[in-house]
N, C-alpha and C positions, 0 to 999 in steps of 0.2 A: 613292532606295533602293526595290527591290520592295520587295512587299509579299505574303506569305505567302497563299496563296487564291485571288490576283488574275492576269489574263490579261495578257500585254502593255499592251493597248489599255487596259483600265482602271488598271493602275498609270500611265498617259501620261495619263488623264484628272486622276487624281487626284495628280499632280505640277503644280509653276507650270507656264504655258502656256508660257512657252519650253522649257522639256525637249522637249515636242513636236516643236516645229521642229526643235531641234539634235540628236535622236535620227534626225527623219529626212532631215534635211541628211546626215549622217554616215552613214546604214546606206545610202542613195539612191547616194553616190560608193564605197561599198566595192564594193556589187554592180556598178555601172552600169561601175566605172572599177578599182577596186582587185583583184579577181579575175582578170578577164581579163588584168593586166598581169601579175600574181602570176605565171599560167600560161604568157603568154608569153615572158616573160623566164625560164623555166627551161630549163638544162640539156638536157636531153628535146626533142627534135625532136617528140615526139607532145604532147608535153603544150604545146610553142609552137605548136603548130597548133590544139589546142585552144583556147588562151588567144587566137589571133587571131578565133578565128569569137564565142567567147564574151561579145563584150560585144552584140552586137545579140541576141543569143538572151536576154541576162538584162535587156535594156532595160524589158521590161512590168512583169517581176517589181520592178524598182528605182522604179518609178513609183507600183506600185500599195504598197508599203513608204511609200513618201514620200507620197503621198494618205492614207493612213492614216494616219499620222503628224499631218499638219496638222488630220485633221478631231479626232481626242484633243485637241490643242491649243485648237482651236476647242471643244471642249466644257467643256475646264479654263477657258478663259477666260469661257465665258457662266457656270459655274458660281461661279468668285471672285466675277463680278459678284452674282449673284443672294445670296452668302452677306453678300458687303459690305450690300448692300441690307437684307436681313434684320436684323443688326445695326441697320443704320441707323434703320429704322422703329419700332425698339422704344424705347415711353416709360414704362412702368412695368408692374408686376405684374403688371396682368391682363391686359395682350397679350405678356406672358411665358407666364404660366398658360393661354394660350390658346393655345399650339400644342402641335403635334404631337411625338411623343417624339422625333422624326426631327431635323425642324426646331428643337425644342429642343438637340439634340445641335449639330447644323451652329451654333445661336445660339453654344451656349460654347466649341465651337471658332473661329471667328470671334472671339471676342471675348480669347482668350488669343493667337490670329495677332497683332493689334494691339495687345500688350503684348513684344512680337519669340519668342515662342514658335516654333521650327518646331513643327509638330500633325499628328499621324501617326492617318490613324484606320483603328482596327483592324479596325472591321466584328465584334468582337466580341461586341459590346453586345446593343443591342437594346431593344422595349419594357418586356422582365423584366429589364434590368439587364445588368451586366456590363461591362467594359473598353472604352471607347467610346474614347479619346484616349490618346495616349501624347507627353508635353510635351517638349519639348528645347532647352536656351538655353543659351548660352556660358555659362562658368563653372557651372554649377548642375548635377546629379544629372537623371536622365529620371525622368519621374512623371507616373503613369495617373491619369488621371480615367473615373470614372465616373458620367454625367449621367444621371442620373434626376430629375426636377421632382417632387418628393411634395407631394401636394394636402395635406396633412398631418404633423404630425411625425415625422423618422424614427423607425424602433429601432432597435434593436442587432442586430437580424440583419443590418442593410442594412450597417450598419456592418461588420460580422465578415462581409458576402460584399465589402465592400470592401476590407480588411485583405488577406483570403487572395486576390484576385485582384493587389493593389497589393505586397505585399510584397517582390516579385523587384526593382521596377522604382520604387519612391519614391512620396510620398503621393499620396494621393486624394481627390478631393473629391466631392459631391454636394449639388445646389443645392435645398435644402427651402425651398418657396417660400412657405409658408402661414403653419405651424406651429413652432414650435420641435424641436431633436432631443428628444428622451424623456433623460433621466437615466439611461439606462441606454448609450443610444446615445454618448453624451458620456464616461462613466465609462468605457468599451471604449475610445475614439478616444482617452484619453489619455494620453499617456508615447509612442503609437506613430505614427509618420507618416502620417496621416489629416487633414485638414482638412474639415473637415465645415461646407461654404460655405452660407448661409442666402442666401434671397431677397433681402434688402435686398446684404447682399455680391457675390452676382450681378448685381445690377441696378447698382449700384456699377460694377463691372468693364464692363457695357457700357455706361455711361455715359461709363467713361476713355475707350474707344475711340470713343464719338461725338465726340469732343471737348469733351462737356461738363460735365466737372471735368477739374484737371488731376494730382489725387495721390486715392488712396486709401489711406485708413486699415487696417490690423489690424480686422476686427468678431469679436468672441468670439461664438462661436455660444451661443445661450440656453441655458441647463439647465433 
């Protein structure tokens, strides 16, 4: 699926790597082969004269569509590697706590991939917050996450910018790695579709996906 923002080449980035190929296997035979036939099998003595010269003339153009195509492929593919990796490397809290909001982002996407999520990411987000993920699993509701790693316990605003950004589209979470949410943060997220995922619950989840545990529990976020 595009994605709102984004150019060809980086919605091919950020698709599995075979999209890549099979977008430009398919766009490679429409120009290289499907147009020129288009034209020459018409009606029109001008437009079958066209369609006969036209496939050596669009030949560069179908080449350089399908080079392009492989190298998004090739960049989707070093990039799963590098996210799987990421996941992989992480053993607890404080080489969570120690990355980047980026890289924190790409962790708990990665880590919801491996629980069969497809993970749409919005490029909304950011260091100050906002809609980073958007969740999608058979049978289930779509639902944004927005990952924010707080050196400290949330509040209720983080909470209430998560509500009003999550509400079109199903709960949200964010991963408070340190501290507990505040009591007030908690009081707001209740009754309404917010899950408000503490660091041990995080670290949980990429733990499922390392392979090592095989179930996780419900954790009630502290009050």
């Amino acid at each position: 699926m595009a994605r709102k923002g984004y150019g060809i080449f980086e919605n091919l980035t950020r698709s599995p790597w075979p999209v890549g190929l099979v977008f430009g296997v398919i766009a490679f035979a429409l120009i290289r082969f499907g147009l020129p036939a288009y034209f020459e099998h018409s009606a029109s003595p001008i437009l079958a004269k066209v369609g006969a010269s036209l496939g050596p003339t669009l030949t560069p153009l179908a080449w350089i569509v399908l080079i392009f195509s492989c190298l998004a492929s090739l960049f989707s593919f070093i990039g799963a590697r590098r996210r799987r990796r990421l996941l992989d490397v992480q053993r607890d809290l404080d080489s969570i706590a120690a990355l980047g909001w980026k890289h924190f982002e790409l962790l708990v996407a990665e880590a919801y991939r491996r629980q069969g999520y497809r993970v749409e990411e919005t490029g909304q987000g950011g260091a100050d917050g906002g809609i980073d993920l958007i969740l999608r699993r058979s049978g289930e509701g779509a639902g944004a996450v927005q990952a924010v790693a707080h050196p400290q316990g949330a509040g209720e605003r983080s909470a209430r910018n998560a509500r009003a950004d999550a509400s079109p589209r199903g709960a949200c979470g964010e991963a408070d790695l340190r501290g507990a949410y505040t009591p007030d943060a908690v009081a707001f997220a209740a009754g309404k579709p917010i899950e408000l995922v503490t660091g041990e619950a995080l670290l949980a989840l990429v733990r499922l996906g390392q392979g090592m545990v095989t179930s996780v529990g419900y954790i009630e976020p502290a009050s």
